[in-house]
C-alpha positions in Angstrom: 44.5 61.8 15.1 42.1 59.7 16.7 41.8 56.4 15.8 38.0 56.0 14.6 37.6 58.3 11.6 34.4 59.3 10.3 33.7 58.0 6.8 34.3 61.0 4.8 37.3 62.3 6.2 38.9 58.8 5.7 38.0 59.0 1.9 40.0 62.2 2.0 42.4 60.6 3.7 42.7 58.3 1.1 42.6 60.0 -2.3 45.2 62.8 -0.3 47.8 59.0 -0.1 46.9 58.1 -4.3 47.3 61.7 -5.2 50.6 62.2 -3.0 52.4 58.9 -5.0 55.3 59.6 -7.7 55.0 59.9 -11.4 55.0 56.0 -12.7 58.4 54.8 -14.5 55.9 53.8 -17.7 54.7 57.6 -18.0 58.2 59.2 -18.0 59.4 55.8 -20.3 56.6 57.4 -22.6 56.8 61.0 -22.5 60.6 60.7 -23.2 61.3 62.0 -19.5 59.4 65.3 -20.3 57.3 64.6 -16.9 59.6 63.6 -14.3 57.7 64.6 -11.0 53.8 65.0 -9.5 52.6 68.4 -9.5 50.4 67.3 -6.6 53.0 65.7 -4.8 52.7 66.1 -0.9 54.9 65.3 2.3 52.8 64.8 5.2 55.4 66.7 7.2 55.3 69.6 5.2 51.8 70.5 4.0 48.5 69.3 5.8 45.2 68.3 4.5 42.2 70.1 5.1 40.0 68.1 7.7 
């Protein structure tokens, strides 16, 4: 990808990287481990992001 991005594909880019973190150790501490992973969880090998 090229190096200067245009302004709203690097907002994409950055709510894709908050959205793609794992479920915080507080959250399954309070949900007695009843949510262990992030639905929205995604690999940047495996699944792309629309441009």
């Amino acid at each position: 990808m090229a190096r200067n991005k245009p302004a709203p594909l690097k907002r994409r880019l950055a709510r894709a990287a908050k959205l793609a973190q794992r479920v915080p150790i507080w959250v399954m501490a309070k949900t007695r481990g009843r949510v262990r992973t992030n639905v929205k969880r995604r690999s940047w090998r495996r699944q792309r992001i629309k441009p």
